[in-house]
PAMAR-262673 format. One record per residue (C-alpha): residue in one letter; x, z, y. Coordinates in pm, whole numbers, plus 50000, padded with zeros to 5 digits. Layout:
# PAMAR-262673
SITE   res       u       w       v
SITE     A       X       Z       Y
...
# end
This chain:
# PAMAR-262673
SITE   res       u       w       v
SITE     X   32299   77521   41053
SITE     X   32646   77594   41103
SITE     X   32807   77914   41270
SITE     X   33063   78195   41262
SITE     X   32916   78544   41100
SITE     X   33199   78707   41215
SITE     X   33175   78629   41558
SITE     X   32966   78888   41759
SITE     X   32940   78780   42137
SITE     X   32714   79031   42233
SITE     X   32696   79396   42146
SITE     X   32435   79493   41925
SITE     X   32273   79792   41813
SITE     X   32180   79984   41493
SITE     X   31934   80204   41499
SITE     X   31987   80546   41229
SITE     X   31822   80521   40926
SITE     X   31502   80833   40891
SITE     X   31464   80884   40457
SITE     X   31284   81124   40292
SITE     X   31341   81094   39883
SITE     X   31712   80970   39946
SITE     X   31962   80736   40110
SITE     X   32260   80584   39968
SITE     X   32493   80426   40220
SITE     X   32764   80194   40180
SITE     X   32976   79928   40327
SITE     X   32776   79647   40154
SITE     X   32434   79583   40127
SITE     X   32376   79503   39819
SITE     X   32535   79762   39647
SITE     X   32356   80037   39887
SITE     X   31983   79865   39699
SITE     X   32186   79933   39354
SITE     X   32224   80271   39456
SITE     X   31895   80333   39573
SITE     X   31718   80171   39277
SITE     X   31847   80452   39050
SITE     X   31705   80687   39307
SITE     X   31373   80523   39236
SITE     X   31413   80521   38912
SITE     X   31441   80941   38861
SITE     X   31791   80911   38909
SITE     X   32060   81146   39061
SITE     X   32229   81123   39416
SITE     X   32525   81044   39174
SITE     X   32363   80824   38958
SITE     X   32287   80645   39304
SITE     X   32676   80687   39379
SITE     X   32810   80542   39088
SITE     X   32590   80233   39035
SITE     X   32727   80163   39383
SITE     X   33069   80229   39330
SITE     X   33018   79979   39054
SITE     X   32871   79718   39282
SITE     X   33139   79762   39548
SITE     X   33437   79675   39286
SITE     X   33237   79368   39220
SITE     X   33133   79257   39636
SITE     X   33417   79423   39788
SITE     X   33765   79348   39520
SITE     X   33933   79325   39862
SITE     X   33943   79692   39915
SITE     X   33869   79829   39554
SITE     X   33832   79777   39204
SITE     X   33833   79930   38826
SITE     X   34237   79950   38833
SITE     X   34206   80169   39142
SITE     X   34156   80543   39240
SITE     X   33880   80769   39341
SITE     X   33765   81120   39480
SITE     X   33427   81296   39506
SITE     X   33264   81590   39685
SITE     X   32917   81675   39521
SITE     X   32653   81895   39635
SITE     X   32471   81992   39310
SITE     X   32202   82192   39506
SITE     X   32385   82518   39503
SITE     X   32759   82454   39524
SITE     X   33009   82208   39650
SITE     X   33234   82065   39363
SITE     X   33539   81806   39427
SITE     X   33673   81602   39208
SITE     X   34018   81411   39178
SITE     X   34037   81091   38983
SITE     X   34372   81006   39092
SITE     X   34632   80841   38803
SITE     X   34977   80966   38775
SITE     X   35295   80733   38782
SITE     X   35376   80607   38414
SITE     X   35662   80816   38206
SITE     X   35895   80535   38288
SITE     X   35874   80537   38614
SITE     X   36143   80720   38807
SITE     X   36429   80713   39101
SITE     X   36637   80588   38850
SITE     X   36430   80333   38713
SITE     X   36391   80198   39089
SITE     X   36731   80187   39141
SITE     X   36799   80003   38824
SITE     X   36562   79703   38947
SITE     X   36739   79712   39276
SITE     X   36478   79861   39497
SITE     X   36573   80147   39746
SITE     X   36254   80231   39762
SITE     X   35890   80162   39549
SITE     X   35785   79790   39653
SITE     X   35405   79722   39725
SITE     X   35402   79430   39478
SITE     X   35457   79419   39104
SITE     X   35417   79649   38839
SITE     X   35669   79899   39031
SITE     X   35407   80078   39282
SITE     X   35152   80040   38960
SITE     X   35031   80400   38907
SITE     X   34741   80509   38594
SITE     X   34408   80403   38751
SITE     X   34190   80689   38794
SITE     X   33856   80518   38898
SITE     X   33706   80444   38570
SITE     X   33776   80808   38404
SITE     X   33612   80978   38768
SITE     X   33290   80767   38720
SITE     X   33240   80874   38394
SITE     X   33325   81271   38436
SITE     X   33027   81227   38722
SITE     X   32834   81082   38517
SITE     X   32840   81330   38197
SITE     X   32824   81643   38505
SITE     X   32576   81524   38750
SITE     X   32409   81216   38601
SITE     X   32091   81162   38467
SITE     X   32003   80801   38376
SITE     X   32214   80635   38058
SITE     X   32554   80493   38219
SITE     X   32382   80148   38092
SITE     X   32126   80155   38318
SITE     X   32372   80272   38582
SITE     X   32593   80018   38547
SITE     X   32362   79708   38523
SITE     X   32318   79584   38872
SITE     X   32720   79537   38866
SITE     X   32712   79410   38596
SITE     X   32482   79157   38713
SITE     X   32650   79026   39012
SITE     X   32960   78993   38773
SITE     X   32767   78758   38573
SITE     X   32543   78588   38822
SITE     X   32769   78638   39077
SITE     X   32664   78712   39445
SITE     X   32681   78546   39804
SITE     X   33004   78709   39947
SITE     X   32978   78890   40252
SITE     X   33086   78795   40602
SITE     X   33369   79071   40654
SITE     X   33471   79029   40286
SITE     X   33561   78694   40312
SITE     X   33827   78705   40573
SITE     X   33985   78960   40408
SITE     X   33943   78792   40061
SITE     X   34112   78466   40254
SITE     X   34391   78658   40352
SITE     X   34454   78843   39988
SITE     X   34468   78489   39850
SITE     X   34697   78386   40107
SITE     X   34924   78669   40029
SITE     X   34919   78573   39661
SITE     X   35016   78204   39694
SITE     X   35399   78316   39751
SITE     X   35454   78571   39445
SITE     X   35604   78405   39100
SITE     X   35622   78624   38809
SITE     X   35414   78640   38528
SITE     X   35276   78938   38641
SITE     X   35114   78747   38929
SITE     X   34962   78455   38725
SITE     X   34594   78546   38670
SITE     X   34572   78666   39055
SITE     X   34451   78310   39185
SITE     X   34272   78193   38871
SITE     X   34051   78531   38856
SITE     X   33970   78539   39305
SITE     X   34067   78187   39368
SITE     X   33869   78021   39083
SITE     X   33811   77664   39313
SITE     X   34175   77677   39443
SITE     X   34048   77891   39774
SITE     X   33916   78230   39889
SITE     X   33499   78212   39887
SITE     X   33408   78182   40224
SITE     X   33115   78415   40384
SITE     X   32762   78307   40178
SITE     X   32969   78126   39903
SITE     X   32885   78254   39553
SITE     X   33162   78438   39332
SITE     X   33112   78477   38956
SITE     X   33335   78731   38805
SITE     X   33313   78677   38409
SITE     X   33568   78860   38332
SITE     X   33469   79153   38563
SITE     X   33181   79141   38406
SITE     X   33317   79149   37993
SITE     X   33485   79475   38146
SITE     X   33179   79666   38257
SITE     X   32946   79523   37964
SITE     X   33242   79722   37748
SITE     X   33233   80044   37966
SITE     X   32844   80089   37942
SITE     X   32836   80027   37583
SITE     X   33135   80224   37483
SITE     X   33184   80419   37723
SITE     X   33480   80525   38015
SITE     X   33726   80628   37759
SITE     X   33781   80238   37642
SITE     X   33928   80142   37966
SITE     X   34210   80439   37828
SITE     X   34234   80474   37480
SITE     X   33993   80185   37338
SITE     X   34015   79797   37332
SITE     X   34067   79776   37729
SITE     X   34328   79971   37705
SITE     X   34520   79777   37444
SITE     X   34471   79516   37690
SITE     X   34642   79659   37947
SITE     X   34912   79817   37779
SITE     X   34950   79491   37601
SITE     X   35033   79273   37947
SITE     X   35248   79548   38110
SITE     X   35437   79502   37771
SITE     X   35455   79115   37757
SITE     X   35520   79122   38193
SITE     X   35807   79344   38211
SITE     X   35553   79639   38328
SITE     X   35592   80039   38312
SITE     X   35251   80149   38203
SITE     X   35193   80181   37839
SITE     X   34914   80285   37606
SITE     X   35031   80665   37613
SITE     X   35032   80643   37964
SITE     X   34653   80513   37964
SITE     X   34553   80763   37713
SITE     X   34709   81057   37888
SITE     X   34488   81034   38172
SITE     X   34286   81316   38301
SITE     X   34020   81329   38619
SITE     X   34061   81697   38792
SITE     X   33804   81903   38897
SITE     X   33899   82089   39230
SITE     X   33790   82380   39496
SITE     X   33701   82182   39817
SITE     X   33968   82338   40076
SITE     X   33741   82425   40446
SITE     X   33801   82415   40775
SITE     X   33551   82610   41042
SITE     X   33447   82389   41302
SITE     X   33270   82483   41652
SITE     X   33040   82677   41424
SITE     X   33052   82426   41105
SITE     X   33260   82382   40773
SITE     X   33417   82104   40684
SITE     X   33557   82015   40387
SITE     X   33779   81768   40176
SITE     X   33959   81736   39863
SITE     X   34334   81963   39844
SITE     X   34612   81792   39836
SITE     X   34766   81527   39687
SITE     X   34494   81338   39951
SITE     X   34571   81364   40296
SITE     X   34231   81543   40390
SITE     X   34429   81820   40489
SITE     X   34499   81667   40781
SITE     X   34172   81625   40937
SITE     X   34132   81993   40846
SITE     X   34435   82055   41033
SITE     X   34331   81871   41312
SITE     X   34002   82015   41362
SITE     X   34120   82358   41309
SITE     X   34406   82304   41632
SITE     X   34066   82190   41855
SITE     X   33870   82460   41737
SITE     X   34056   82647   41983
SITE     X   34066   82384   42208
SITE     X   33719   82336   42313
SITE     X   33732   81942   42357
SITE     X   33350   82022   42441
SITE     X   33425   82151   42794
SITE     X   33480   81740   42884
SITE     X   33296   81419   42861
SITE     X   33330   81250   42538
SITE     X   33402   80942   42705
SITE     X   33704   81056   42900
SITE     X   34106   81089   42922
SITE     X   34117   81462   42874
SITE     X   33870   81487   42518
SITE     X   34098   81177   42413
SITE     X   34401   81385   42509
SITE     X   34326   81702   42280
SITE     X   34228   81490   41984
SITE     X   34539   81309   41946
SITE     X   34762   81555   42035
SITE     X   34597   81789   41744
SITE     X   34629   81440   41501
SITE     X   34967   81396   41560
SITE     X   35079   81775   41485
SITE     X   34847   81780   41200
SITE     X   35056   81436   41047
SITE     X   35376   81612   41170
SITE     X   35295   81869   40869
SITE     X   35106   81654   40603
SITE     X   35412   81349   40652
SITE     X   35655   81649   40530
SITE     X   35487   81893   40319
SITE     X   35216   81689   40090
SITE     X   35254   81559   39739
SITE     X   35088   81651   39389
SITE     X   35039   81993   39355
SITE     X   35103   82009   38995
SITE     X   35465   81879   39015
SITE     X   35549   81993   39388
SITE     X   35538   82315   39633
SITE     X   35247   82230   39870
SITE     X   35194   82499   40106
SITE     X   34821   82410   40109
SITE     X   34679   82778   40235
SITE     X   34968   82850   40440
SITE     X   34923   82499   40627
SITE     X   34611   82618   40715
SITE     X   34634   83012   40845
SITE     X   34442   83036   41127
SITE     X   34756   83197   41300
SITE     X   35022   82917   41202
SITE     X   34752   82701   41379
SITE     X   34740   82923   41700
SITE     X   35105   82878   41729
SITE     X   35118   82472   41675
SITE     X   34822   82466   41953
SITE     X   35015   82646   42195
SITE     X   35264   82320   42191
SITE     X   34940   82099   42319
SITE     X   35052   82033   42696
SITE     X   34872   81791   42967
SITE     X   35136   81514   42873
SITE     X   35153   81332   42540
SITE     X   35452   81518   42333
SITE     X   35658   81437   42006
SITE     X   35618   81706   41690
SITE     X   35766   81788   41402
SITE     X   35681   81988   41097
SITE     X   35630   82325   41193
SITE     X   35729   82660   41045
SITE     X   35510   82787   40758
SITE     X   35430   83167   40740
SITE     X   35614   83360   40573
SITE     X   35498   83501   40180
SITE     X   34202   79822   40052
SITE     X   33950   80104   40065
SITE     X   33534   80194   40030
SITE     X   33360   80490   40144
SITE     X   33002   80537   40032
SITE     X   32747   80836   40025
SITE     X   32434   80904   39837
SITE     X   32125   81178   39909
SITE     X   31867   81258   39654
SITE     X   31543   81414   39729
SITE     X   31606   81740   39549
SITE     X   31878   81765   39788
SITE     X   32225   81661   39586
SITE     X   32451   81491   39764
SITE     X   32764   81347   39660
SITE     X   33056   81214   39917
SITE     X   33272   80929   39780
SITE     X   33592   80708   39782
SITE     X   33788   80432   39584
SITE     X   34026   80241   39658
SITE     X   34277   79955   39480
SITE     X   34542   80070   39820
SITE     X   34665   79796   40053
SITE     X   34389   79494   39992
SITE     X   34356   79333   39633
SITE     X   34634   79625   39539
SITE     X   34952   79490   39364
SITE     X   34880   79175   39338
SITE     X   34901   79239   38951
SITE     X   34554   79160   38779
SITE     X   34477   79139   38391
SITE     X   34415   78873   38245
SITE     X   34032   78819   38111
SITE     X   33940   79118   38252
SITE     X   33907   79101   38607
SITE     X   34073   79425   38652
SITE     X   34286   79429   39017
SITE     X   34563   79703   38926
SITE     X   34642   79932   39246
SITE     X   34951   79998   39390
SITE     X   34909   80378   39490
SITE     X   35269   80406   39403
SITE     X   35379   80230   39730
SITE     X   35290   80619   39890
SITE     X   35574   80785   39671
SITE     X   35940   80823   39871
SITE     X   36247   80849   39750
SITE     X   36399   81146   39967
SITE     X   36534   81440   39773
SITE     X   36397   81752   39781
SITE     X   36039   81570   39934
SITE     X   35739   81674   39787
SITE     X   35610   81317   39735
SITE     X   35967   81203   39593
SITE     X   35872   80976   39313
SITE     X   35872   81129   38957
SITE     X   35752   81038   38586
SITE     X   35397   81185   38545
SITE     X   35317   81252   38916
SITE     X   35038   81191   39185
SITE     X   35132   80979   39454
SITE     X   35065   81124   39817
SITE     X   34697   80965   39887
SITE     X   34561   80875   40167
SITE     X   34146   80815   40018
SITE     X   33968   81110   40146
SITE     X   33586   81225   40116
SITE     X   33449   81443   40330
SITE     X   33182   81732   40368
SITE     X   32963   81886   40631
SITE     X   32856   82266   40635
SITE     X   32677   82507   40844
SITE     X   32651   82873   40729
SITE     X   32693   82799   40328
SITE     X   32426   82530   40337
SITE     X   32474   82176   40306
SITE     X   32463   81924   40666
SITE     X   32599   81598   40416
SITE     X   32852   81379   40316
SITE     X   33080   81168   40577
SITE     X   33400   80963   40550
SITE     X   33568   80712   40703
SITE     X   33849   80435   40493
SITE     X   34129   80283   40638
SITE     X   34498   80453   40497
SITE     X   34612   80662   40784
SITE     X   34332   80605   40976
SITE     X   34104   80832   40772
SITE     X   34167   81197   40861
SITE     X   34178   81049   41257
SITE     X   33831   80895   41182
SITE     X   33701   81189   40994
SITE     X   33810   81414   41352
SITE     X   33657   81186   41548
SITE     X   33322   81141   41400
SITE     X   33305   81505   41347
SITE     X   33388   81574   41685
SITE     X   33159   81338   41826
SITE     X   32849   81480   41552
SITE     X   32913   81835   41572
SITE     X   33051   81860   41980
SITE     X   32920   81595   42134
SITE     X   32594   81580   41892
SITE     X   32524   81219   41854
SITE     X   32324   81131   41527
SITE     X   32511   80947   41243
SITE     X   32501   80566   41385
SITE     X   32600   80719   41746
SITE     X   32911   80904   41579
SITE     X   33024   80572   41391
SITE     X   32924   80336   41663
SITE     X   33163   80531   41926
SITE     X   33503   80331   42056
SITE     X   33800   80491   41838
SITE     X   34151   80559   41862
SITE     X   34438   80553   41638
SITE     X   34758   80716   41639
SITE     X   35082   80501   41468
SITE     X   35392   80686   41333
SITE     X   35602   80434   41629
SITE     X   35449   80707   41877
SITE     X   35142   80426   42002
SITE     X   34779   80501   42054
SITE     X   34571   80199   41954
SITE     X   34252   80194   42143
SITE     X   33918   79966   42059
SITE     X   33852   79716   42338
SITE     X   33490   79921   42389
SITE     X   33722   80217   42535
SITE     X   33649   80304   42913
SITE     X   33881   80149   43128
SITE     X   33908   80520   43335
SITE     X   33998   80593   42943
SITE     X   34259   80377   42915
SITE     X   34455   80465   43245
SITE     X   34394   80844   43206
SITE     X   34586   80832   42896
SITE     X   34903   80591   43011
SITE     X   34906   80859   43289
SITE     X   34947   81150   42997
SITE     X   35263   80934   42868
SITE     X   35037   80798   42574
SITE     X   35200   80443   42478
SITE     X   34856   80301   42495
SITE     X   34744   79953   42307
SITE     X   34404   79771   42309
SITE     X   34272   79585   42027
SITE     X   34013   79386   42002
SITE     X   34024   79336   41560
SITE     X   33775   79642   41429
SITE     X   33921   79637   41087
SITE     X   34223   79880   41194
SITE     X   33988   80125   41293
SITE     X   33878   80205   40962
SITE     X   33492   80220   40814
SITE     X   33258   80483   40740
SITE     X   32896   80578   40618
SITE     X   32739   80983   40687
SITE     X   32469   81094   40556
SITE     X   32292   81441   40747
SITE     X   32017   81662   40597
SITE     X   31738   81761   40847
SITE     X   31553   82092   40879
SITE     X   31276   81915   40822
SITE     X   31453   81817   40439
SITE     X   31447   81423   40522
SITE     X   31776   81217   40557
SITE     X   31927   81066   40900
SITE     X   32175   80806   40766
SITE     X   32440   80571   41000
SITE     X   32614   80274   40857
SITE     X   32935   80127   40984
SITE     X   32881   79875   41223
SITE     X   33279   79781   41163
SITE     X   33148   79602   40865
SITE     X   32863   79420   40621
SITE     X   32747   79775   40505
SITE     X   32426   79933   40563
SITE     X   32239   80291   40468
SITE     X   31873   80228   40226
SITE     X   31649   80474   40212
SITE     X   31254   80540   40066
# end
């Protein structure tokens, strides 16, 4: 038989997933069984995470990878914990340095936007916190489909097609093993096509024998180091070795009688926090879900809560971010008071004075861990090493160049990120993890799915299944071609430069996982992509 898997011509519906012992949920299926199969085997809800994470680099390189970045919320039971496994720009990386290759500003390509990958070092500080099965046994399903290799999924492959695409054009040595490690036939795999990743696969085999740290001070990273040398790259061996993950205090946000919360900055979770904090006293309850006005409030709080996070976000350790003041409850009173019937155009305000994967995992003594990698803009910079299947990331792209900015590129710092996990509360206890991927479009898609849980109350799939919206920095409101007509009009009449799309992937991706009363699971899975939620 022949026919299109990506070609839906009537809508369809996914029912919520009901789990007692635990659900792992992710935006492939194959990697959400890999999860739960360390559930079944007396793992840990992060046990569960990480053998997925694993899985994902392996049936999903178009959005992440081992040379990428990653953050966590985990609920250990009693306490929420985050954790930042974003990499820092190399020592020789500067302004300067820039300038001296003739770039104005960080390119997306190359070894310029190439920042320390964090991913590795975050699985393993899980792992020796919150793990209980050998990282071995943890890592073997990836390890696996590395060797064996797996049918490639439908959504996958037209991103994978477009990655290789991209790659065909770049020259530098830099660039060479792009096309022989993701093109091996000459051509992207195409949806149900097998893809063997050997090299992948020598990588992980490494990491569960030796452990995390050889991927930053063992025979990986000589590897690494070794290439950037011989390519004309700025990461080096101390740069690899210097690495740290971060553990972090969550930063909350009360919600219409909730918490939410995400990782502090350098992410951009902030600004969902922001967001939701603005309609807290907005009460987008009082009208339909489905209509102009609800719309209204929730973009107008998005934009003002970019308007802040585009001008006052960067790494904390090298940087003044205002992180508590951003959030006073009374700064936030004042920047709702500028939310008028009509769409209107913010900037920062006054502070007081003084591609991507999301996945989730649920355990049945009630841990819970929220999580996100990412290798940045598709297959990352384009830069991949050779042997080792490793896709390096080009988080660097996020740094500017401005003076005096808090996410002004410098030696040794965090780039501004946009990979956010996030949280649900009620009264201390835990409701479960949520997130949605897709750069900018994460903090709008963590407001809106909170929004639609907590106001609204929709279950999981209901929340993800919902038309979305998405604000651009050029001022337009991208709409999914699901939106209500009445919708549509009511917000052109607000002065909202309104666009309708019919391509999902804009509109980012997401997985939540709720606990019940009862102490079972009610899971939704994307239905933007090939993912599902398992439980037993």
């Amino acid at each position: 038989m022949h026919f299109d898997l990506l070609r839906y011509p009537y809508a369809t519906r996914r029912a919520p997933l009901l789990a007692a012992n635990g659900v792992v949920a992710t935006s492939h299926p194959l990697a959400s069984q890999a999860g739960l199969r360390m559930l079944q085997a007396g793992g840990t809800a992060v046990d569960a995470a990480i053998a997925a994470a694993a899985c994902l680099t392996v049936l999903e390189p178009t959005s992440n990878g081992l040379g990428g970045d990653a953050f966590a919320l985990v609920w250990d039971g009693a306490a929420l914990h985050g954790l930042n496994g974003s990499g820092r720009a190399p020592a020789a990386l500067s302004v300067e340095a820039l300038q001296r290759a003739g770039y104005a500003q960080v390119p997306p390509e190359g070894w310029l936007p190439v920042t320390v990958p964090g991913v590795v070092q975050a699985w393993g500080d899980l792992h020796a916190r919150f793990g209980a099965l050998p990282l071995e046994q943890v890592l073997a399903p990836a390890i696996a489909y590395a060797e064996e290799g797996a049918p490639v999924a439908a959504l996958v492959s037209f991103f994978w097609e477009q990655g290789v695409a991209a790659a065909r054009s770049r020259r530098g040595p830099e660039f060479a093993a792009f096309l022989e490690t993701f093109a091996p036939g000459g051509r992207a795999p195409r949806a149900g096509e097998r893809f063997v990743a050997p090299g992948h696969a020598r990588t992980l085999r490494l990491l569960a024998r030796e452990g995390p740290r050889a991927f930053y001070e063992g025979a990986i990273a000589a590897e690494i180091a070794a290439f950037s040398a011989a390519t004309g790259g700025l990461l080096s061996a101390d740069d690899l070795a210097a690495h740290r993950s971060e553990w972090v205090t969550p930063i909350t946000m009360d919600y219409a009688g909730h918490t939410v919360a995400e990782i502090p900055p350098n992410g951009q979770g902030i600004a969902a926090l922001l967001a939701l904090g603005l309609l807290d006293g907005l009460d987008p309850g009082r009208f339909p879900r489905d209509s102009a006005e609800s719309y209204h409030l929730q973009i107008e709080a998005m934009k003002l809560a970019f308007a802040d996070v585009f001008a006052y976000v960067g790494d904390p350790a090298m940087a003044d971010v205002p992180t508590a003041a951003l959030l006073d409850r009374e700064r936030l009173a004042d920047r709702r008071a500028l939310i008028g019937p009509v769409a209107g155009e913010y900037g920062p305000g006054e502070l007081p004075r003084g591609g991507t994967v999301y996945f989730c995992a649920a355990d049945g003594a009630g841990r819970m861990v929220s999580m996100i990698q990412s290798t940045y803009t598709g297959f990352g910079s384009g830069v991949v090493v050779p042997g080792w299947g490793i896709a390096l990331h080009n988080r660097g792209f996020s740094f500017v160049t401005d003076p005096g900015h808090p996410n002004r590129l410098e030696p040794g710092k965090r780039p501004f990120h946009t990979i956010i996990p996030g949280f649900l509360l009620k009264e201390g206890r835990p409701v479960g993890p949520f997130g949605v991927m897709g750069a900018h479009m994460q903090p709008q898609g963590h407001t809106q799915v909170i929004v639609n849980s907590v106001t609204y109350g929709m279950h999981p799939q209901a929340a993800l299944d919902a038309p979305r919206w998405r604000w651009e920095r050029d001022g337009t409101v991208h709409l999914e071609l699901e939106t209500p007509r009445h919708v549509i009009e009511g917000l052109i009449a607000r002065g909202h430069q309104v666009r309708v799309e019919a391509e999902v992937g804009p509109f980012g991706r997401g997985q939540i996982i709720w606990r019940l009363d009862t102490g079972a699971y009610v899971a939704g899975s994307e239905p933007r992509c090939d993912g599902c939620a398992a439980g037993w």
